[in-house]
N, C-alpha and C positions, 0 to 999 in steps of 0.2 A: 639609383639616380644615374641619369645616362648625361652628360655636356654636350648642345647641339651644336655643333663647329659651325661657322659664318659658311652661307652658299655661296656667298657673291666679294669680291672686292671693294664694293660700293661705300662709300660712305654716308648712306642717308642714317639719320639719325636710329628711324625704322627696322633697318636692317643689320647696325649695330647692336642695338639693344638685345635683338635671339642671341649673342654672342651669350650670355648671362642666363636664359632659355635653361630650364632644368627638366627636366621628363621623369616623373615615378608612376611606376608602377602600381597599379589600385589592386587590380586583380586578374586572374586568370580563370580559364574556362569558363566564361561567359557563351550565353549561344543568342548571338548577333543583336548582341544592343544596339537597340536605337535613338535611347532618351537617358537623362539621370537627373537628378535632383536630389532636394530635400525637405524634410519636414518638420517643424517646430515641434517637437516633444518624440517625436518618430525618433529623434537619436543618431539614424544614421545616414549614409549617402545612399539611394534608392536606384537601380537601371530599369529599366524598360526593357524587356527581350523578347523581338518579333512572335517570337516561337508561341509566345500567351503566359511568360510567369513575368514578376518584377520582384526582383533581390535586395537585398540590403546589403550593405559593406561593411564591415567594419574590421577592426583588428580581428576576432577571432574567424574573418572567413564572409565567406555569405550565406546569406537565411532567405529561403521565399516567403514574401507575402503575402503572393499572390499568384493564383493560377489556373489561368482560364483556357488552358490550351484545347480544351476538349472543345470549346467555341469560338477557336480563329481558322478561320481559312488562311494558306501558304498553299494556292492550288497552282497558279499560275506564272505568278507576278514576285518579284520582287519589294513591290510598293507594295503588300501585303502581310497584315497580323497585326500585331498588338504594333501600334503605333505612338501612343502616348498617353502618359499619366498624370496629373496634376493633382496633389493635394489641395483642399480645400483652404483658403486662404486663413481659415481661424481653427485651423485643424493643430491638437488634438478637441480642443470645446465643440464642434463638428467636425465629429470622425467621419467625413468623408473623402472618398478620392473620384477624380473624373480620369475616366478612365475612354481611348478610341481605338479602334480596331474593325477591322473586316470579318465578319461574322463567314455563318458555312454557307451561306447563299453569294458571296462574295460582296458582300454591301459593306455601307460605314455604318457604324455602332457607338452614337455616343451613351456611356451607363455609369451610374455612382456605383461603387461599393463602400459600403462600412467597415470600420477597423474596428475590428471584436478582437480582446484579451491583445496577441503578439504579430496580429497578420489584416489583411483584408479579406472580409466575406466570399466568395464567389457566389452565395445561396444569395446575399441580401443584395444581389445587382436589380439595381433600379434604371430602366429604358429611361432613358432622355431624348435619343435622336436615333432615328433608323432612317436612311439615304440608301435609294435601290440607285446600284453601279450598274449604267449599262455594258460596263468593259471591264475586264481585269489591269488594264495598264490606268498609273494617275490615278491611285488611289492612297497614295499616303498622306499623311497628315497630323498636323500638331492640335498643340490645348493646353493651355495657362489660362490664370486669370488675372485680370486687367488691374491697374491701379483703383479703379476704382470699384473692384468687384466682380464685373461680369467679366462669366464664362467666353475667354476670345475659344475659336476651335478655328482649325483650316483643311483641307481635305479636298483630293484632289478632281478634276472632273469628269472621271472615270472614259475618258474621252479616247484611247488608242491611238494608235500610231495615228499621226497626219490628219488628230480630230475626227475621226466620221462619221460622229453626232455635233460635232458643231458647240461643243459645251463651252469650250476654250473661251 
C-alpha cells in the first residue's frame, strides 16, 4: 500500500479527499491490460490483455482464461487487439462472455465464447459482428451490457489521422 501525498495546496473538498487515496498493488507482469472486471460465480477479478489472453487474479497469482492470440492483429496501431470482454449478465446460468478485438485482417470482431470446466473456449467462438477497418488508426473499443440487457459495444472509426474517409 503506497499514501498518495496532496499535489496541490488547494482546499476543494475534491482534492482533499486523495489525501486518504490508498494504492495496492493487484498484480504484476501483466502484458498491457486494457480492460478488467468481474463475474458472478467466475470468482475472481478478470483483465483483458491487448496481446489476445484474459487472466484471472486472485490470491494465488494469475490463471488464463483465455486465449486468442493467434487471432489478434497488433500490426500497426496501438488501438489494436483484444479490446474488451464482458461476461454475460446471467453468467455463470449463460456461460458466455462477449468478447472485441481486431482480427488478422485488421477489422473489429465482435464473438461470444463459452466457459467450459476452469476457462473460456477459443474453439466455441461464435461471430457476432465483423466491421472491415479501412485504417489501422481508431480502432479501439469497449463492450458491456446495458441495464437492461443489450449488448452496448463502441469501436472506433477506423478513420486515420485528419479522417481521410470522413467516418468521424
Amino acid at each position: 500500500d503506497r499514501r498518495v501525498p496532496p499535489t496541490t495546496s488547494t482546499t476543494s473538498p475534491e482534492l482533499l479527499a486523495l489525501k486518504d487515496l490508498v494504492l495496492t498493488l493487484l498484480a504484476e507482469g501483466l502484458d498491457q491490460p486494457v480492460a478488467f472486471g468481474t463475474a458472478p460465480g467466475l470468482g475472481d477479478t478478470f483483465v483483458v490483455e491487448r496481446s489476445g489472453t484474459v487472466v484471472t487474479l486472485s490470491s494465488c497469482g494469475t490463471d488464463t482464461v483465455l486465449d486468442i492470440s493467434d487471432q489478434i492483429a497488433i500490426v500497426r496501431g496501438n488501438e489494436q487487439g483484444l479490446l474488451a470482454l464482458t461476461p454475460h449478465p446471467n453468467f455463470p446460468e449463460d456461460p458466455r462472455a462477449i468478447a472485441i478485438y481486431t482480427d488478422l485482417n485488421e477489422d473489429i470482431v465482435v464473438s461470444s465464447f463459452d466457459w467450459v470446466g476452469d476457462r473460456f473456449n477459443p474453439a466455441s467462438e461464435t461471430l457476432i459482428l465483423d466491421v472491415e477497418q479501412p485504417h489501422f488508426y481508431h480502432q479501439g473499443g469497449g463492450i458491456t451490457f446495458g441495464p437492461q440487457g443489450y449488448l452496448w459495444m463502441s469501436f472506433g472509426d477506423g478513420g486515420g489521422i485528419g479522417d481521410p474517409f470522413q467516418n468521424g
